[in-house]
C-alpha positions in Angstrom: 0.0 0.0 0.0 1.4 3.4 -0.8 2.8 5.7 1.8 0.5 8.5 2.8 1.9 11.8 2.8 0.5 14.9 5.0 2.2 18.3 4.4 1.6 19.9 7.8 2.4 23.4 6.2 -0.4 22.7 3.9 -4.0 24.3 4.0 -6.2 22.1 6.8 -8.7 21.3 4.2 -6.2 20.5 1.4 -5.3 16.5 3.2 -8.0 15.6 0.7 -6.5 16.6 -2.5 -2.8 16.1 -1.7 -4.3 12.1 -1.4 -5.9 12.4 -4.8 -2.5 13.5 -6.4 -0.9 11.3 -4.6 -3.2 8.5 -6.2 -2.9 9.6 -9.5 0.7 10.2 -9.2 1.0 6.6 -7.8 -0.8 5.3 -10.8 0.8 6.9 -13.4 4.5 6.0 -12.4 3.0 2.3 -12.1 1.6 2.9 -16.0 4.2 5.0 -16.8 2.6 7.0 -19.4 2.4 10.9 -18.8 -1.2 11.5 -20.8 -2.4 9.4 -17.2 -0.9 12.2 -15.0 -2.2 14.8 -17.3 -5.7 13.3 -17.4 -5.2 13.5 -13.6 -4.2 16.8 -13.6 -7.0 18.3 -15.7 -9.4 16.4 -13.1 -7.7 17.6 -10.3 -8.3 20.7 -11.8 -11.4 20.8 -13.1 -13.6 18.9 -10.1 -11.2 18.4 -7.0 -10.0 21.4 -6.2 -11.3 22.5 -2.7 -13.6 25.4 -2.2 -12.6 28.9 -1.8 -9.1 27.7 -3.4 -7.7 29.0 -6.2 -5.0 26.8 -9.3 -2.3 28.6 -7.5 -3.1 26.8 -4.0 -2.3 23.8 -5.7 0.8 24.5 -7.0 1.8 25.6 -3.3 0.5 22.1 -2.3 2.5 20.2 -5.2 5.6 22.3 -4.1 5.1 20.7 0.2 3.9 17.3 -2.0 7.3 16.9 -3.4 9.0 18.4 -1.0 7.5 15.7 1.9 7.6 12.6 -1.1 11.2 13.0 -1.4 11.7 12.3 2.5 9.4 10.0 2.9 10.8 7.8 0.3 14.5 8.3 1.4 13.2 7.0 4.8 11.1 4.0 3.1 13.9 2.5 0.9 17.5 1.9 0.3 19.5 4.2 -1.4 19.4 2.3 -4.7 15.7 1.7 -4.6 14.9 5.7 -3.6 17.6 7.2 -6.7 15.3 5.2 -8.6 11.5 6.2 -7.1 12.7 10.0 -7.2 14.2 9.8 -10.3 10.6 8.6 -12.0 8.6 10.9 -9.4 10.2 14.2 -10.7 9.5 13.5 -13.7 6.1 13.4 -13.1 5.6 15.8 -11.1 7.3 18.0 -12.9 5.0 17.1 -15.4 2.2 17.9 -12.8 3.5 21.1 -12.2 3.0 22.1 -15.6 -0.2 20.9 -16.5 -1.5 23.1 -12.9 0.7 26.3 -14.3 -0.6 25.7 -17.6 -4.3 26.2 -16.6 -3.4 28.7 -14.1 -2.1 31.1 -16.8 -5.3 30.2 -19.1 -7.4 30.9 -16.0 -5.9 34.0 -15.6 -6.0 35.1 -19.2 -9.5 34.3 -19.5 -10.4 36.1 -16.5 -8.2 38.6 -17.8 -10.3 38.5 -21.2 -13.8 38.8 -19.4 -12.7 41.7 -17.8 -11.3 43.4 -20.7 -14.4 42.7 -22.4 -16.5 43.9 -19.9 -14.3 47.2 -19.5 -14.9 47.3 -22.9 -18.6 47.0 -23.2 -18.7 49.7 -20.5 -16.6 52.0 -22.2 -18.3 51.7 -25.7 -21.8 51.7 -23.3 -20.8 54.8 -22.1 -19.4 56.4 -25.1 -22.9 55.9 -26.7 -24.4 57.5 -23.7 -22.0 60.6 -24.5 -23.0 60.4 -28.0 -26.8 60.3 -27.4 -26.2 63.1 -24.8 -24.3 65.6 -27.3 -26.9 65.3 -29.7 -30.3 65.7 -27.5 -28.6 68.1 -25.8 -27.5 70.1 -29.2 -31.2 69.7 -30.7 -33.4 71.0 -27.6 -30.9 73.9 -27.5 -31.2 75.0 -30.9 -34.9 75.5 -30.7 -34.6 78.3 -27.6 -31.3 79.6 -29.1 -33.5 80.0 -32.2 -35.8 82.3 -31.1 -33.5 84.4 -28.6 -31.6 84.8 -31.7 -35.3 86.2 -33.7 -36.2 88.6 -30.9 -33.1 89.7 -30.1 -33.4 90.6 -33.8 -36.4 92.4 -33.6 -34.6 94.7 -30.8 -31.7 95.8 -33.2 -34.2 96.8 -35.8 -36.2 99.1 -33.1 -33.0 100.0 -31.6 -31.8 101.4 -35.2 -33.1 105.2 -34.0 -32.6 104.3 -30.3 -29.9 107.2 -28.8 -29.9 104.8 -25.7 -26.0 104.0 -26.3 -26.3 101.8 -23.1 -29.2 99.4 -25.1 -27.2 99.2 -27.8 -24.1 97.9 -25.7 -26.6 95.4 -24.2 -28.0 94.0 -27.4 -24.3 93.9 -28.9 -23.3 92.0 -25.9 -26.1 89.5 -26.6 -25.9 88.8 -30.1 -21.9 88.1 -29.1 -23.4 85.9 -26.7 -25.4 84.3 -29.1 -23.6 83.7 -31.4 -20.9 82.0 -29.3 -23.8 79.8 -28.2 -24.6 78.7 -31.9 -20.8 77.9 -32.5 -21.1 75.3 -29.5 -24.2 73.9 -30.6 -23.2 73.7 -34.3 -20.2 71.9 -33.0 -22.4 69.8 -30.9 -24.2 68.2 -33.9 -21.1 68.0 -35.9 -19.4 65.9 -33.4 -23.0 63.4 -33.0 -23.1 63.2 -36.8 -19.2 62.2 -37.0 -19.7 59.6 -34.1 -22.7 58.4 -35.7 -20.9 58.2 -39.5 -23.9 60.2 -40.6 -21.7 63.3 -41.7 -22.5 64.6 -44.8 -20.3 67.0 -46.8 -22.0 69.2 -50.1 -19.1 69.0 -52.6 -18.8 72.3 -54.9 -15.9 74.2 -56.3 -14.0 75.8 -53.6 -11.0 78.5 -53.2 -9.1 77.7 -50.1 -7.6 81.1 -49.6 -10.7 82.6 -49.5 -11.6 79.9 -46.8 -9.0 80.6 -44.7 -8.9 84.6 -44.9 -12.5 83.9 -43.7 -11.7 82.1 -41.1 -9.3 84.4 -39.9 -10.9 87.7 -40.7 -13.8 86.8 -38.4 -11.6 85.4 -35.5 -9.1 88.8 -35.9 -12.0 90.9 -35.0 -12.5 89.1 -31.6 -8.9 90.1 -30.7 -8.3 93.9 -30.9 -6.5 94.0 -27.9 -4.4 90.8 -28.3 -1.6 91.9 -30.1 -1.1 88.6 -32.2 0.8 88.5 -35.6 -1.6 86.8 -38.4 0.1 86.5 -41.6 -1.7 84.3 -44.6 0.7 83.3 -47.0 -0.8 84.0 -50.6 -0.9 81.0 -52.2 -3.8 81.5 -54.7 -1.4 81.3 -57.8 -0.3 77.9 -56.9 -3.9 76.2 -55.4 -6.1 75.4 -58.1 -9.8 75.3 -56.9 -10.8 72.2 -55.1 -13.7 70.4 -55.3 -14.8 70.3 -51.1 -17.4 71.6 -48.6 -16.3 75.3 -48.1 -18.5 75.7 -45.2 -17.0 72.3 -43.0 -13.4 73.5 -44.0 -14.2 76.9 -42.8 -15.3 75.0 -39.5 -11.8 73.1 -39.3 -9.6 76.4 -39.6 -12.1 78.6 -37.5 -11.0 75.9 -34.7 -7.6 75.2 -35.8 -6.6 78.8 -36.5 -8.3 79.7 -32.6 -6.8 77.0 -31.4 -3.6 78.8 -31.9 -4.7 81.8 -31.1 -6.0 80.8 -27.5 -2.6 79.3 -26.5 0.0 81.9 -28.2 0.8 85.1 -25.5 -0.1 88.1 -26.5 2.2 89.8 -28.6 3.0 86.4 -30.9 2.6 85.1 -34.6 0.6 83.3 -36.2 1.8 82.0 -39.9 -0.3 80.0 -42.1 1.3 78.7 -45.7 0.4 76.2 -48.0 1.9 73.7 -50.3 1.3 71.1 -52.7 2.5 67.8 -52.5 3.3 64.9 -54.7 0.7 62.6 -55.7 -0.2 60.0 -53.1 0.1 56.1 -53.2 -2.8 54.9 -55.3 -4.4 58.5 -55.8 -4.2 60.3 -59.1 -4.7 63.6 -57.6 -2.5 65.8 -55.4 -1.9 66.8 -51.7 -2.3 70.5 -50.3 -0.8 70.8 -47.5 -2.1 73.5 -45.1 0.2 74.7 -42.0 -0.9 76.5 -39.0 2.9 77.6 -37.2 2.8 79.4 -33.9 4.6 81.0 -31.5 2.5 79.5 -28.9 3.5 77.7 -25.3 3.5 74.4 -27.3 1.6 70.8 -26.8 3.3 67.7 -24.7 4.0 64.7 -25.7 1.5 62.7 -24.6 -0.9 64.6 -25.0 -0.1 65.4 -28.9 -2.7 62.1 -30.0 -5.5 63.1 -27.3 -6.1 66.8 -28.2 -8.4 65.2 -31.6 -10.6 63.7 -28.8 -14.1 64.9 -27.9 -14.0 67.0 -24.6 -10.1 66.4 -24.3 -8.8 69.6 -22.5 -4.7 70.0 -21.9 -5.6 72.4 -19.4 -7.3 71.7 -15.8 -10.2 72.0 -15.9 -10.5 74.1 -12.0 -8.5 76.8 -14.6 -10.8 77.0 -17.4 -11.3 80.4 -18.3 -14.6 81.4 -20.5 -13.1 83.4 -23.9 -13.1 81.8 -26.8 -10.2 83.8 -28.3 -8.2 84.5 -24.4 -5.6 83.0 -23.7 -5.4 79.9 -22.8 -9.3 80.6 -23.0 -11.7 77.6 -22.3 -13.9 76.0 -24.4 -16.3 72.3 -24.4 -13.2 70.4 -26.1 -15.1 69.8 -29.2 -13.3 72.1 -31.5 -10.5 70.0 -32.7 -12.6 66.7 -32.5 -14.6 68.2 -35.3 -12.0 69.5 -37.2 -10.3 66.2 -37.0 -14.1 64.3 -38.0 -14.0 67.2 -41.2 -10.7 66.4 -42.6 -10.9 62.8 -42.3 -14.7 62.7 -44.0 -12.7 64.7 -46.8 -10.2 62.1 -47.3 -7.5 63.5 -45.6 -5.8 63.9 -42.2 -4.4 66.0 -39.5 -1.9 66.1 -37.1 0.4 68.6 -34.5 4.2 68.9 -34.3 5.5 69.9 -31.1 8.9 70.3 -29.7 
């Protein structure tokens, strides 16, 4: 009959299991094929494996298991006879030892899997959410915003023979108001109709200049007292007309071109130039190349791939500061998502170089 084995540093409740290997192990050096001791081990495994105790348990008990085998057999037989028993037993349970590592580390990577999926499920989950959010949200505050905007309206018209300089301050204070509002809102459904692929762009022939001096012209008049440099390199000799939507580019370099202007100090430059490249991989046609180069306080590292993301802000947020053209000015962290969802609609693609 075979020597039974207690490891007295072993778990209380384990006695049962360190039997069972010992069984199998019995059985398989008797047999002396290794598919016994891994049929063995996958039942050990799978059904006899005490509650509350986890693969890597066992391979503390297998570790005291070998550990007690090895001087209880010394003390059972001669020398000769025990060179012999160990030399079979660590082969097999070695081959034990594996088997239990084995389907530890597929334990742990499926457990690591579910969770990943789940994490994942949750994030997508919630990133809907956002989505759904963003465009309610956009939607029931465009019907208000509507008709502020057609009584406010109204008021400039009566206010045309109005001497009351102090009215007229009021009503140009909210129609900047308002219009800052529409901005974020127009953003808002941009950004729901590029999550949702539902972004549709009205194709005509377009002069990018005149796009970008647009662009600029209206953001230079919110920033008398700035002192910023903008110079537009003229490059209408050497950009033929392009067939895009004027209106979504003027949306990419009205957030771009701010974008530059809310994190250069006062008293800096602003240069924007253009070029055309060669002919891409694939594609008949050719590459402009727009730059936006500033003098400005510059992006990090890490967070050069993030600033494209929705509501992504590189500064705190117990900071934020409302001006849209301030520096360092606040703003939802929409405006570069959408110019990124613009550009790559249009086939092409964006990106920031920082030192």
């Amino acid at each position: 009959s075979p020597v039974r084995v207690q490891a007295t540093e072993a778990p209380p409740v384990a006695e049962n299991t360190l039997n069972d290997i010992y069984d199998a192990l019995v059985i398989a050096m008797e047999v002396g094929r290794y598919e016994d001791i891994e049929r063995a081990a996958n039942a050990l495994v799978a059904t006899h494996l005490p509650i509350g105790y986890a693969l890597s348990d066992l391979l503390s008990i297998l570790s005291l298991l070998k550990e007690n085998l090895w001087l209880a057999i010394t003390a059972a037989y001669t020398i000769e006879e025990a060179l012999l028993q160990l030399h079979g037993l660590d082969a097999v349970l070695s081959r034990l030892q594996n088997q239990v590592s084995l389907a530890y580390l597929t334990e742990k990577e499926e457990a690591m899997r579910d969770e990943l999926e789940q994490t994942k499920w949750r994030l997508e989950k919630l990133d809907r959410t956002k989505s759904d959010f963003i465009s309610i949200a956009a939607h029931e505050l465009k019907t208000p915003l509507t008709l502020i905007q057609g009584y406010a309206d109204m008021l400039n018209l009566d206010s045309v023979k109005d001497p009351n300089e102090r009215r007229k301050s009021a009503l140009a204070g909210l129609a900047s108001g308002i219009q800052r509002l529409s901005i974020i809102i127009q953003d808002m459904i941009a950004v729901s109709m590029i999550d949702n692929d539902v972004l549709t762009l009205h194709y005509q022939p377009t002069t990018l200049l005149h796009v970008v001096r647009m662009a600029v012209h209206d953001l230079e008049v919110s920033i008398p007292d700035r002192q910023l440099s903008i110079k537009v390199q003229d490059f209408s000799g050497e950009l033929p007309a392009m067939y895009a939507d004027p209106q979504r580019l003027y949306q990419v370099f009205n957030h771009v071109i701010g974008n530059s202007i809310k994190y250069t100090p006062d008293g800096g430059n602003i240069k924007i130039s253009a070029k055309i490249l060669g002919a891409t991989p694939g594609l008949s046609m050719k590459v402009v190349q727009i730059s936006i180069v500033d003098t400005g306080i510059g992006i990090a590292a890490e967070d050069q791939e993030r600033i494209f993301d929705k509501f992504y802000g590189v500064t705190e947020p117990l900071r934020h500061s409302s001006g849209r053209t301030k520096f360092k000015g606040g703003g939802p962290g929409l405006g570069l998502a959408v110019a990124k969802g613009i550009v790559d609609a249009h086939g092409g693609k964006i990106w920031v170089e920082s030192p």
